[in-house]
C-alpha positions, 0 to 999 in steps of 0.5 A: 558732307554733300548729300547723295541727291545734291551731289546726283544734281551738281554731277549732272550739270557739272557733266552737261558742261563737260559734254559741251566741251567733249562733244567738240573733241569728238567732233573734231576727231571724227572730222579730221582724225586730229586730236585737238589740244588747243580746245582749253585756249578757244574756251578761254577765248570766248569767255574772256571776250563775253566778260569784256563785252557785256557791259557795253552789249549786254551778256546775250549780245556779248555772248553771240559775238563771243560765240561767232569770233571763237568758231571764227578762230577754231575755223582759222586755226584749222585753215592755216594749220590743218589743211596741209595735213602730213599723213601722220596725224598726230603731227597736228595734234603736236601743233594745237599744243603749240596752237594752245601755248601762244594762245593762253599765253596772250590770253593770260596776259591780257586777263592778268591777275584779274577775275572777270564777270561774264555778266550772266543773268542768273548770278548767285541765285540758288533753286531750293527744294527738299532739302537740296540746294543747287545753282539756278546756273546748273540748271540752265546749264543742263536745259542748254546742254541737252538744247544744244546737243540734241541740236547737233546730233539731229545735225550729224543724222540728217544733215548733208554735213552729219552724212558727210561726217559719217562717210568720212568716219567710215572711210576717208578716201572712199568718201573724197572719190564719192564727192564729199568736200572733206575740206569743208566738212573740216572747217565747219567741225572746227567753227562748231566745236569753238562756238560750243566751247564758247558756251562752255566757258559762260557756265564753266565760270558761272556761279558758285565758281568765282569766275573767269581767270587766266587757269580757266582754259586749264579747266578744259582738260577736264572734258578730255578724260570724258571724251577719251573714256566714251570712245573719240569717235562717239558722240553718245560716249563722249555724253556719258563720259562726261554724266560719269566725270561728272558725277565722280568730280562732285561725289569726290569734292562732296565727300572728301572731308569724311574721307581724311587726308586721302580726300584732299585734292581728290576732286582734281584727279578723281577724273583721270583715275576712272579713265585710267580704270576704264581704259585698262578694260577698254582701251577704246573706250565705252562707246569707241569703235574697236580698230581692226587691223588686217594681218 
């Protein structure tokens, strides 16, 4: 069994993670009302195209090419399948699964069987202290997460992109009359949300996980429940729905050998239980703007 404070520890960096991931969710969402089911498949794309180049490049070389190719597929993605948008948006969602199953599809069948090494600087070395023993890559992982958030949510507040998101949220056509360039403001939440799926995918598959195999976008999933859980159109929400899945993902593998046979797998579905019990008390979610609707 984990100890309390172990478990406190892996949680959060599992949670950083998985903010990275939800983060792009939501910002998508905000940008263009869509639901974005082909996340997992651009997670996967970046990862898999670090773990090829890093032996030629090295992994920092590797990883900004990865970075710059997954928001440059995220960008393509919507060009060629958002920008003639149906008035009913979940339209497009239904096409990012399509998006995502030719994808993973190519994708799995080019990784095979195999499990890649991303070629990250920090391995298997392991930080210990008071008792509790934690991956240096879980470390690095919250440094980089809060870097990167912090990064763009000072975006979103003083940005003309950020201002443009906001009016966007707030009343879509109202926003176009003003002179917002919704199509623009679009196509950058996508690149964004690719690149930071991309960084996801470094620390997703970092030690003490095995590494990068063809399930590995599936993983992706996982931050969904923390997006839906914090609100869609929340960037705050969506980071402390991730710290919340997070923390019941780790408690529940941690504890699940005193918990008998009711603890075995717990860990994979441990996520979706907290949704569905938030959801049923909140259906918007923690953070989520509440839909009013005129009678």
């Amino acid at each position: 069994m984990t100890s309390l404070p172990e478990v406190l520890l892996n949680g959060l960096s599992l949670g950083s993670v998985y903010a990275l991931i939800a983060v792009g969710f939501v910002v998508i969402f905000r940008a263009s009302g869509v639901m974005n089911f082909a996340h997992g498949s651009l997670l996967l794309f970046g990862g898999y195209l670090t773990a090829v180049l890093h032996t030629p490049l090295g992994f920092l070389a590797a990883l900004a090419c990865a970075i710059v190719a997954s928001a440059a597929l995220a960008g393509l993605i919507e060009l060629l399948c958002m920008r003639r948008r149906p008035a009913e948006t979940h339209v497009l969602a239904i096409v990012t699964i399509g998006v995502d199953i030719l994808l993973l599809t190519e994708l799995a069948r080019r990784i095979g069987p195999d499990v890649l090494d991303l070629g990250d600087p920090w391995g298997a070395g392991v930080l210990s202290g008071g008792g509790i023993t934690v991956a240096q890559s879980r470390v690095v992982s919250v440094v980089v997460a809060v870097a990167l958030v912090s990064l763009l949510v000072a975006a979103f507040r003083w940005s003309s992109w950020g201002l443009a998101m906001r009016a966007a949220a707030a009343d879509r056509e109202a926003a176009a009359l003003m002179g917002v360039r919704l199509g623009r403001m679009r196509l950058l939440a996508w690149c964004v949300a690719g690149a930071l799926a991309c960084v996801a995918a470094v620390f997703l598959t970092a030690f003490p996980t095995p590494g990068l195999d063809r399930a590995t976008g599936e993983l992706a999933l996982r931050a969904f429940p923390a997006a839906v859980l914090g609100g869609m159109d929340s960037v705050a929400g969506a980071l402390i729905g991730s710290v919340l899945i997070g923390v019941t993902e780790a408690a529940a593998a941690g504890y699940q050998s005193s918990l008998g046979p009711i603890g075995e797998g717990l860990g994979d579905i441990a996520p979706y239980v907290v949704l569905v019990l938030v959801l049923l008390v909140r259906p918007q979610g923690l953070l989520g703007t509440r839909e009013t609707i005129r009678v």
